[in-house]
N, CA, C and O of each residue as an XYZ file, in Angstrom:
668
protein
N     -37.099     41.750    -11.459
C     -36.847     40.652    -10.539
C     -36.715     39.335    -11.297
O     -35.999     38.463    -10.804
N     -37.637     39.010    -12.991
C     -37.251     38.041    -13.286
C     -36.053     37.871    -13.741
O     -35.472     36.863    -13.340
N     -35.622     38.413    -14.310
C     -34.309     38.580    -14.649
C     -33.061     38.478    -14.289
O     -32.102     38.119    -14.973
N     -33.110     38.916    -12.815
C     -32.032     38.815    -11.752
C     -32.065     37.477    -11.165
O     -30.945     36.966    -11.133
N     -32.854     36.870    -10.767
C     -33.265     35.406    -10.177
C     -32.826     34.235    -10.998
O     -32.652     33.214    -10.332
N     -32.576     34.122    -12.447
C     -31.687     33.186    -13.084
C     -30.425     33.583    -13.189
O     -29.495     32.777    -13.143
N     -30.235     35.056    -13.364
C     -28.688     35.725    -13.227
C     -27.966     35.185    -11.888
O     -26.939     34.507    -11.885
N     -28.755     35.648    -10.638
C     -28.377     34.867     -9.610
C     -27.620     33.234     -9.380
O     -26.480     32.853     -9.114
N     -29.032     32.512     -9.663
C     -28.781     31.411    -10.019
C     -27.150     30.876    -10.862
O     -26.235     30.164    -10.448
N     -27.338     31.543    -12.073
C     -26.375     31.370    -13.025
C     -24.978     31.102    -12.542
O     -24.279     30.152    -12.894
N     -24.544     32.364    -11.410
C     -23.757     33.398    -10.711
C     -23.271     32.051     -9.958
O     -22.347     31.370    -10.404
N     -23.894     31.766     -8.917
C     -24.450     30.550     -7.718
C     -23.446     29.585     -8.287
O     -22.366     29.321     -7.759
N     -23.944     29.037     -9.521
C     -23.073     27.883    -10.228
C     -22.298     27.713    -10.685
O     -21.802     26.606    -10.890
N     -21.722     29.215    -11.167
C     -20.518     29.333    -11.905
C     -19.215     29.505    -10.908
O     -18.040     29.445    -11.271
N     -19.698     29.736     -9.556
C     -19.094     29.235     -8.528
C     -18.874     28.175     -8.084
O     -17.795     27.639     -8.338
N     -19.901     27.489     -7.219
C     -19.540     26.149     -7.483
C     -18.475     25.154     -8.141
O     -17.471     24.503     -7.850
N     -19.589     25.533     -9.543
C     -17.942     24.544    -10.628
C     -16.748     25.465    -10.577
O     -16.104     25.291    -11.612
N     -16.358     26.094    -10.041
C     -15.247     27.034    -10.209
C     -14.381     26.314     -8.878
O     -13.184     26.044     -8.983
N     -15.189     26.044     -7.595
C     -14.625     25.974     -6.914
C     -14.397     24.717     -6.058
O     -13.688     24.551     -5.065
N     -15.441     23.632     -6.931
C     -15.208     22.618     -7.115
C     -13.548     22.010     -8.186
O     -12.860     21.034     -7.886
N     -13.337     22.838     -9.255
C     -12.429     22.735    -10.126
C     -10.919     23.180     -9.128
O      -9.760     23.223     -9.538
N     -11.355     23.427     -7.943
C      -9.942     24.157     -7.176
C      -9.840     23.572     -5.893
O      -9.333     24.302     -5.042
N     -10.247     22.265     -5.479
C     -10.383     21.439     -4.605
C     -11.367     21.579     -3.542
O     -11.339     20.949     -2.485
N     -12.353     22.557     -3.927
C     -13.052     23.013     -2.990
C     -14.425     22.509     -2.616
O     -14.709     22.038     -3.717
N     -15.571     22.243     -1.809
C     -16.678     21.924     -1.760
C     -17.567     22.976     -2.855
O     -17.929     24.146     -2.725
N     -17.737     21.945     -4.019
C     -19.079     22.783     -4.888
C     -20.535     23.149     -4.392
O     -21.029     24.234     -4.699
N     -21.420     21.941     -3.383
C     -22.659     22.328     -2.915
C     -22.522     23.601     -2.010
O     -23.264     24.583     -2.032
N     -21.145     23.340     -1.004
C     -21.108     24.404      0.280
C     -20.816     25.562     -0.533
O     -21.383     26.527     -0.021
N     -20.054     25.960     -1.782
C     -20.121     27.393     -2.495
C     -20.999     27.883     -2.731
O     -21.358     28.990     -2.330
N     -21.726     26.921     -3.677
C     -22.892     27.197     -4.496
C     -24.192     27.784     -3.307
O     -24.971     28.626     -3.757
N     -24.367     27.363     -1.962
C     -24.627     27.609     -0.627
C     -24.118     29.328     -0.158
O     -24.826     30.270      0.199
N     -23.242     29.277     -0.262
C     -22.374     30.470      0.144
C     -22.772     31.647     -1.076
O     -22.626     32.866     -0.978
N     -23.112     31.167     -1.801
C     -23.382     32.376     -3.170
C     -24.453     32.906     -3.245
O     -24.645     34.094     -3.505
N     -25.498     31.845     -2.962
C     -26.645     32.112     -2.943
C     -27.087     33.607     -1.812
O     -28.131     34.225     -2.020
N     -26.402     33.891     -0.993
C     -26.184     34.622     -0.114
C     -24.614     35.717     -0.728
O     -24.657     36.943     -0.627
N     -23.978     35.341     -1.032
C     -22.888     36.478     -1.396
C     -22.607     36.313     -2.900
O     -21.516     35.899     -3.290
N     -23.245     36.523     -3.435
C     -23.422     36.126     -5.228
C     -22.111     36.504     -6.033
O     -21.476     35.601     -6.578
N     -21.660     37.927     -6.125
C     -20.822     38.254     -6.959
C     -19.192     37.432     -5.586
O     -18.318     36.615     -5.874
N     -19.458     38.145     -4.229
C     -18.415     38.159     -3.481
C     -17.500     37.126     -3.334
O     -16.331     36.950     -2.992
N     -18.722     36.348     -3.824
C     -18.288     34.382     -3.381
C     -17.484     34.128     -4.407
O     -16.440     33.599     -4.025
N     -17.571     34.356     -6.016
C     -17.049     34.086     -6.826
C     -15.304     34.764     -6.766
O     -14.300     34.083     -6.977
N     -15.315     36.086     -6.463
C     -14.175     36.666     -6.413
C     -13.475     35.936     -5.115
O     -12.315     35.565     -5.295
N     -13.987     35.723     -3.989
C     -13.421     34.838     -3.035
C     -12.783     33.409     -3.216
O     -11.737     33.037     -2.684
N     -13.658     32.606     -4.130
C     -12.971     31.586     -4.889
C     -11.818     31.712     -5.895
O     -10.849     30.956     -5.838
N     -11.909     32.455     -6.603
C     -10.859     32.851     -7.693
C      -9.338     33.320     -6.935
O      -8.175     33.116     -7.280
N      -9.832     33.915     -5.951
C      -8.764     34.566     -4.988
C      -8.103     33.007     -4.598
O      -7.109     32.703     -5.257
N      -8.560     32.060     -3.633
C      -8.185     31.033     -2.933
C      -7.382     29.781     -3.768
O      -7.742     28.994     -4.644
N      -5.813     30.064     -2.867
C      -5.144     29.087     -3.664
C      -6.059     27.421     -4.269
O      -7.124     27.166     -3.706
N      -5.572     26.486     -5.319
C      -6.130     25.241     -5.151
C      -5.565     24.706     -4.140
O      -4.496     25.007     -3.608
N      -6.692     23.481     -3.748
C      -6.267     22.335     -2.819
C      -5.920     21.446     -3.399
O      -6.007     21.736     -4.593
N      -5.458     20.215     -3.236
C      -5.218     19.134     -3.443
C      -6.505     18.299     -3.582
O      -7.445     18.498     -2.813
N      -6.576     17.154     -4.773
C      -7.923     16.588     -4.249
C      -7.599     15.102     -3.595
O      -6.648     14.444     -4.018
N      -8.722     14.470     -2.206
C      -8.561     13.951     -1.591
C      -9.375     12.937     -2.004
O     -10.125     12.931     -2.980
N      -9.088     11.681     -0.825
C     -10.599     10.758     -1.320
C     -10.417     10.240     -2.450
O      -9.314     10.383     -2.977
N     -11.495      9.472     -3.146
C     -11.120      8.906     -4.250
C     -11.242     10.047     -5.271
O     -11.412      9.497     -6.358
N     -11.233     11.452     -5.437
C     -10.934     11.876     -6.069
C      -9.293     12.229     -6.052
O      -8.623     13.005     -6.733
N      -9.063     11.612     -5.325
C      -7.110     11.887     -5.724
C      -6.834     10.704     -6.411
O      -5.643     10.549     -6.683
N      -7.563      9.871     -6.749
C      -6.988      8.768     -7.571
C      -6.609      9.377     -8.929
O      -6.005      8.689     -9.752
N      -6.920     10.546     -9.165
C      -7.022     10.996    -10.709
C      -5.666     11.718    -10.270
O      -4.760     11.534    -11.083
N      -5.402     12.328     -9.406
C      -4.048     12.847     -8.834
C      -3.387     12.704     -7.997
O      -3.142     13.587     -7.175
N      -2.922     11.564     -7.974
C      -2.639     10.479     -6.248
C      -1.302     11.374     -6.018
O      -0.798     11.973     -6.968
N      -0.801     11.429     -4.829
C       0.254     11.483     -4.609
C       0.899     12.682     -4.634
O       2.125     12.704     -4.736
N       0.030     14.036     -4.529
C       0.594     15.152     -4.369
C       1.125     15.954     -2.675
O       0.594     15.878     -1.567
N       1.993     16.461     -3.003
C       2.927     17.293     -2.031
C       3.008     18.632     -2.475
O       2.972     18.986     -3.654
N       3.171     19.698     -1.028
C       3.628     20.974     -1.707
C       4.780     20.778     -1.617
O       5.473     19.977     -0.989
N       5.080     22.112     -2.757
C       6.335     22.194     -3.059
C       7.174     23.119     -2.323
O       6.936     24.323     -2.414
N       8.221     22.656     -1.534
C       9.163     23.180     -0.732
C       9.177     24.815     -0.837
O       8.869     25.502      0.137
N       9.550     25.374     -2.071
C       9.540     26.808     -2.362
C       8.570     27.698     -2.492
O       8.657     28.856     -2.084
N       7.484     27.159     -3.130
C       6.636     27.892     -3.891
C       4.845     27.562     -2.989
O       3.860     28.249     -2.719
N       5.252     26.175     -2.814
C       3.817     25.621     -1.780
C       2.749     25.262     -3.015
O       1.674     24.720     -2.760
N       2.983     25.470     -3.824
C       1.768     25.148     -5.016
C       2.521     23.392     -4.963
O       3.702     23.080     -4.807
N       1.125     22.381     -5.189
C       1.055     21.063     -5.113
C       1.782     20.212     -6.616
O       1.493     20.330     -7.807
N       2.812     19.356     -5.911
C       3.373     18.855     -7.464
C       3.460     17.500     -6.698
O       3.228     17.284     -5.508
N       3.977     16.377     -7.988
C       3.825     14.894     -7.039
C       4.869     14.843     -6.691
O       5.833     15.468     -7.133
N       4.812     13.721     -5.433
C       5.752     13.543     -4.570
C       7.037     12.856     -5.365
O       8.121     13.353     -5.060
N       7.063     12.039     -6.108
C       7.891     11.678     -6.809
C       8.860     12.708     -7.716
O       9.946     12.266     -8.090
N       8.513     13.929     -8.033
C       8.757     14.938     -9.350
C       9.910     15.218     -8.148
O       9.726     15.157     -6.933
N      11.221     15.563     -8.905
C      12.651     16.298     -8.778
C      12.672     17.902     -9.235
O      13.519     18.660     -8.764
N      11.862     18.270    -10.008
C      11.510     19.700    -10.082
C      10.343     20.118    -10.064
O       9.552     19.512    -10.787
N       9.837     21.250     -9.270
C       8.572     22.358     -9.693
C       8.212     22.512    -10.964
O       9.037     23.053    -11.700
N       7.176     22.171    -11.420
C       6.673     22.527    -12.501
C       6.302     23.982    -12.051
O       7.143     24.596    -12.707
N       5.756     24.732    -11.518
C       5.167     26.215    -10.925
C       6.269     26.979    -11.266
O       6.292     27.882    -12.102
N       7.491     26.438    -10.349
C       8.239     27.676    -10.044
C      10.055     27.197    -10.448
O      11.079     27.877    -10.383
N       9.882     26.051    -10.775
C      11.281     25.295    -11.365
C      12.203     25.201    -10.329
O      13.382     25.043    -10.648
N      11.891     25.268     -9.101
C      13.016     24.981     -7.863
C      13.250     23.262     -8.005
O      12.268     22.539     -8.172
N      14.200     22.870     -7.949
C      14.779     21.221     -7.713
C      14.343     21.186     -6.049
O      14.451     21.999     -5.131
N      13.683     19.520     -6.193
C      13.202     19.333     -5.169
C      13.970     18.330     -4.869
O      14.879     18.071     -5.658
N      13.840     17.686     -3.920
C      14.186     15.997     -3.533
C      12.720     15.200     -3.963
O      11.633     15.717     -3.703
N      12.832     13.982     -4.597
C      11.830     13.243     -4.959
C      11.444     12.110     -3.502
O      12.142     11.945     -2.501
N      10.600     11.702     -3.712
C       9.847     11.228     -2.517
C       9.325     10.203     -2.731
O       8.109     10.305     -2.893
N       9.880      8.850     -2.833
C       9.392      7.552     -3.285
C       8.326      6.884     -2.298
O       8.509      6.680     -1.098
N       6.989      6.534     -3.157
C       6.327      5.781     -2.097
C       6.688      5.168     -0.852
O       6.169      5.318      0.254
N       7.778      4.367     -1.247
C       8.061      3.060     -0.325
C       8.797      4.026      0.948
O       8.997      3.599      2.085
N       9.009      4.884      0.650
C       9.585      5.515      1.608
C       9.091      6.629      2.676
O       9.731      7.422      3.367
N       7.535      6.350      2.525
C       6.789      7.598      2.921
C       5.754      6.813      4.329
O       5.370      5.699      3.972
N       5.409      7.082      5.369
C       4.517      6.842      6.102
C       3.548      8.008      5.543
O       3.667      9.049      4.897
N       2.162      6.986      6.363
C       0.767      7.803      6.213
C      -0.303      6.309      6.242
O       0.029      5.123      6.246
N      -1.378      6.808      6.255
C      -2.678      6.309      6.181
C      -2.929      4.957      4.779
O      -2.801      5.325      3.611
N      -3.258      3.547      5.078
C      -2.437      2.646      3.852
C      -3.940      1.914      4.257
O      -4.489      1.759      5.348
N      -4.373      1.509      2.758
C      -5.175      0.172      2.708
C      -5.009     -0.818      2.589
O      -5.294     -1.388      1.536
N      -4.536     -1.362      3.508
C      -3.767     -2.899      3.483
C      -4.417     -3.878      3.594
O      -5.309     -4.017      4.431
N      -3.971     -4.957      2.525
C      -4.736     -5.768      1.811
C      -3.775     -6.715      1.962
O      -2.705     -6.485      1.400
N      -3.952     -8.311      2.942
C      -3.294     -9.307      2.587
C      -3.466    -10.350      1.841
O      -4.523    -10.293      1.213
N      -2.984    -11.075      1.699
C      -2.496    -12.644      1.089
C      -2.439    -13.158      1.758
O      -1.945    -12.897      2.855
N      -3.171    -14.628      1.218
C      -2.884    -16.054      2.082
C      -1.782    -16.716      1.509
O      -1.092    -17.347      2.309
N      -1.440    -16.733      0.324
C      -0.499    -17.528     -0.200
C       0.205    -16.761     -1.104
O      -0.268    -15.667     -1.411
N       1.576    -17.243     -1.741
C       1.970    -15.832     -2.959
C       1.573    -16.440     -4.070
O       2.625    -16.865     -4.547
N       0.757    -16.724     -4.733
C      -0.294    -17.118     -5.963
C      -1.292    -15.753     -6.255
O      -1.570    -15.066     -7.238
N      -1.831    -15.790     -4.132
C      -2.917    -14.908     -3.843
C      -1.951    -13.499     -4.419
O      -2.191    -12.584     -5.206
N      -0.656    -13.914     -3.498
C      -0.170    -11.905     -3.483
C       0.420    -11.582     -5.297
O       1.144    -10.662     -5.678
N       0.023    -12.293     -5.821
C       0.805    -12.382     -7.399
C      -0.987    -11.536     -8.436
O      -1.108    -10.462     -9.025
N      -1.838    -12.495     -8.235
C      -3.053    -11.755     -8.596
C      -3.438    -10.128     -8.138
O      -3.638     -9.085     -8.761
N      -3.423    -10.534     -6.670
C      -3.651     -9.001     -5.735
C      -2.558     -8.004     -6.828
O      -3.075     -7.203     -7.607
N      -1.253     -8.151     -6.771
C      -0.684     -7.016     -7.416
C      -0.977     -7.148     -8.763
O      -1.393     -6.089     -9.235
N      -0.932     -7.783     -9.313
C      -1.437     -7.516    -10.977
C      -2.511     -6.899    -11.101
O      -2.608     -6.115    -12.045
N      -3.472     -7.052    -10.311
C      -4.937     -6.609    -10.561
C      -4.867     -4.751     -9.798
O      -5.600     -3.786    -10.016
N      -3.530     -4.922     -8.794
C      -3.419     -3.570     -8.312
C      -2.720     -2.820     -9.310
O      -2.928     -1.615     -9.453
N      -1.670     -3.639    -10.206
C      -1.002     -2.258    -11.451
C      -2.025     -1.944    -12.395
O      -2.095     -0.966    -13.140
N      -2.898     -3.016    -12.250
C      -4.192     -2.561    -13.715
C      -4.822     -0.950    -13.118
O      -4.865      0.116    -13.732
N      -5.185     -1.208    -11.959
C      -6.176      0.498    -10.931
C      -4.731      1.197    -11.095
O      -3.590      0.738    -11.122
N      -5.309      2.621    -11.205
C      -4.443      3.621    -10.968
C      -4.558      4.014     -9.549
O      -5.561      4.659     -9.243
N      -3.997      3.829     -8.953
C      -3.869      3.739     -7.452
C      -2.623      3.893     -6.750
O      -1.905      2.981     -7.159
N      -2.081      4.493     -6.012
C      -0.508      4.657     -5.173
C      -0.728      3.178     -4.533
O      -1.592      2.737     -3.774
N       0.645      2.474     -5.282
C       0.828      0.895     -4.713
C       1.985      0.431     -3.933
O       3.069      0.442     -4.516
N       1.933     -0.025     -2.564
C       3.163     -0.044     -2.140
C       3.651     -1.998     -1.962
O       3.270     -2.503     -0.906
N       4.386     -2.890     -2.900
C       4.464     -3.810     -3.193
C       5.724     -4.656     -2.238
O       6.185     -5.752     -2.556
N       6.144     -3.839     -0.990
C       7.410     -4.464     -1.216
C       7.464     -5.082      0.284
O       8.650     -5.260      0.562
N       6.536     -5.512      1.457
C       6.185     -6.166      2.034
C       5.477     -7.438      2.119
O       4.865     -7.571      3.178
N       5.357     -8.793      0.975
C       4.848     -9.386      1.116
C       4.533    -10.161      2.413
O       5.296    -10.112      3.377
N       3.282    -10.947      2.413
C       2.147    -10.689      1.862
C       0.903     -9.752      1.775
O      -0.217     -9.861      1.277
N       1.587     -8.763      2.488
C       0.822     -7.554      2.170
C       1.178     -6.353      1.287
O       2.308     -6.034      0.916
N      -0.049     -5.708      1.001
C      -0.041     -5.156     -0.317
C      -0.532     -4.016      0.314
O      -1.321     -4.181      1.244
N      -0.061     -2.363     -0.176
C      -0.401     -1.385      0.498
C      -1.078     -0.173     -1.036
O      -0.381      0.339     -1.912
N      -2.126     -0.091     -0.909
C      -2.903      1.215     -1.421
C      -2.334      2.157     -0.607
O      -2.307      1.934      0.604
N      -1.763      3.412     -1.157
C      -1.053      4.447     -0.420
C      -0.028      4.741     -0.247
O       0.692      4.270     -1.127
N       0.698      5.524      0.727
C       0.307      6.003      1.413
C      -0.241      7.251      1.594
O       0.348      8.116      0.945
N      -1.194      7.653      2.275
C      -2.243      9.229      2.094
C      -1.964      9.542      3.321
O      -1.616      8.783      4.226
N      -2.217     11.385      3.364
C      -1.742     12.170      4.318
C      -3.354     12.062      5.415
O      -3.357     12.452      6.583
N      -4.609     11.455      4.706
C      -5.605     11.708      6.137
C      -6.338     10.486      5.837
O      -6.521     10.016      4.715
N      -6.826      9.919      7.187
C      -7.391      8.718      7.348
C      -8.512      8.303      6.173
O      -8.289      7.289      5.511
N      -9.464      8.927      5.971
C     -10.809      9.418      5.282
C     -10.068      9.079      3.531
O     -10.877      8.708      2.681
N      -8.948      9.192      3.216
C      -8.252      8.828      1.976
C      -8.419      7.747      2.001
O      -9.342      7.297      1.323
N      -7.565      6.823      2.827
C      -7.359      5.689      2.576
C      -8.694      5.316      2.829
O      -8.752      4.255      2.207
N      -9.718      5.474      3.292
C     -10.845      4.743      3.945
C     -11.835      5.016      1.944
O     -12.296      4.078      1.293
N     -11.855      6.219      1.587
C     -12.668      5.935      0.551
C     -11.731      5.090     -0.479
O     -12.478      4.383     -1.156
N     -10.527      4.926     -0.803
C      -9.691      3.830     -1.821
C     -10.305      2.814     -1.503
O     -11.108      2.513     -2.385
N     -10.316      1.699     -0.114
C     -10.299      0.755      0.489
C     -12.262      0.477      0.007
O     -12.778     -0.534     -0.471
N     -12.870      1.719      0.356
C     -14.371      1.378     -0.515
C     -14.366      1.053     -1.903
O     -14.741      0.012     -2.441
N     -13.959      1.938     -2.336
C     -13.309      1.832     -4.067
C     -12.802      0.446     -4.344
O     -13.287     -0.287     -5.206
N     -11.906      0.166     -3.647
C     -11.167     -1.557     -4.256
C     -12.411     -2.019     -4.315
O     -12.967     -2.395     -5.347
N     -13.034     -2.002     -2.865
C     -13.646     -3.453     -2.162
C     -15.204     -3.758     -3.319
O     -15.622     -4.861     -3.673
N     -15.793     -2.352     -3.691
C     -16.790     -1.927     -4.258
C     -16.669     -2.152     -5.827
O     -17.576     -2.685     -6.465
N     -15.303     -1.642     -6.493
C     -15.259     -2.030     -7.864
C     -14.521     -3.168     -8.467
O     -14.749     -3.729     -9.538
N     -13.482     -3.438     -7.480
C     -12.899     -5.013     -7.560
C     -12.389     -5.966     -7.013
O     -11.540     -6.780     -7.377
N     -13.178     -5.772     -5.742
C     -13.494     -7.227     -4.613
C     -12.278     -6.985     -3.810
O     -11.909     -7.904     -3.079
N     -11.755     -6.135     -3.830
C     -10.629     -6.460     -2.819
C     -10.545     -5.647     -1.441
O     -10.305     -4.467     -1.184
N     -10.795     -6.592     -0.786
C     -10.953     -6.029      0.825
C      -9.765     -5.881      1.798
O      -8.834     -6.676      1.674
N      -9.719     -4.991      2.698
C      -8.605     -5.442      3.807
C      -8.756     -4.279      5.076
O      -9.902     -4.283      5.526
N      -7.946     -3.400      5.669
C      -7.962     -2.405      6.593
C      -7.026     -1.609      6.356
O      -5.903     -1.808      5.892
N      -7.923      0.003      6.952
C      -7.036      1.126      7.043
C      -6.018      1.114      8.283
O      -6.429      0.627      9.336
N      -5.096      1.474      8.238
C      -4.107      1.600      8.933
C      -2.589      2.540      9.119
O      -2.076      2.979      8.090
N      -2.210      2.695      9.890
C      -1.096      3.692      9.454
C       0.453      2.909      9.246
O       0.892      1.975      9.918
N       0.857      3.340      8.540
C       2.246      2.450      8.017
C       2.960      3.519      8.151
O       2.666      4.567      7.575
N       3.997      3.388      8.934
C       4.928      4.100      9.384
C       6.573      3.368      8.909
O       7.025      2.231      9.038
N       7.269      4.930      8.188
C       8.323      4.076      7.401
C       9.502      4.762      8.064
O       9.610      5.986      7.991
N      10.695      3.761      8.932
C      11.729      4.480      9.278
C      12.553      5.131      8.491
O      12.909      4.631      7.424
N      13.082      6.629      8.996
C      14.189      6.880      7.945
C      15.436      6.773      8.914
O      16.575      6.915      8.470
């Protein structure tokens, strides 16, 4: 029994980070293992990745599936990296969704705001002055943790909202 009880354990975690690494909730696996130990792991390995959301998509902003294949490439890319099908590219400015919009009082203000927005790696949408758009993201809860993120690491405040772009 001692033996098995850190094996367990071990098992537990190597899930987790496994399935944390594939867009998935690591505590709720690591949860799920503890109860299906070997099963959970093969269940993760099985399950396509997700996309990551929240301010963890800042590290990968801006992904879409891909028309053919459904595996996630950025919206901007003209080909599949996965499966090499030519896509149509997908320019920010041209996308509705969920936006942290951040205004200006003056264009001095909206001249700082964007400089200080190309420094963050962040999806920036510049072409409405005096407002300035973080985004756009496919679920509310995106834009809402960016908009913490600005406000929290570099003062910049404003509201979530949906920006809707005619085609």
């Amino acid at each position: 029994m001692g033996i098995s009880l850190p094996f367990w354990l071990i098992i537990a975690a190597i899930t987790a980070y496994v399935a944390s690494t594939r867009g998935r909730s690591g505590p709720r696996w690591f949860a799920i293992s503890l109860f299906f130990s070997g099963f959970a792991l093969v269940a993760v390995l099985l399950m396509p990745r997700l996309a990551k959301t929240g301010v963890d998509a800042l590290v990968h902003p801006d992904l879409r599936p891909c028309p053919a294949c459904n595996q996630s490439i950025q919206a901007a890319a003209s080909c599949c990296k996965h499966c090499g099908a030519q896509v149509e590219p997908i320019a920010l400015r041209d996308r509705s969704g969920w936006v942290a919009r951040m205004t200006a009082d003056t264009d001095e203000e909206f001249e700082r705001m964007a400089a200080q927005m190309a420094l963050i790696d962040v999806p920036t949408v510049l072409d409405e002055p005096p407002h300035l758009y973080a985004g756009p993201f496919e679920e509310k809860a995106e834009a809402q943790n960016v908009l913490k993120f600005l406000k929290s690491e570099h003062g910049l405040d404003g509201l979530v909202t949906w920006r809707t772009v005619m085609r």
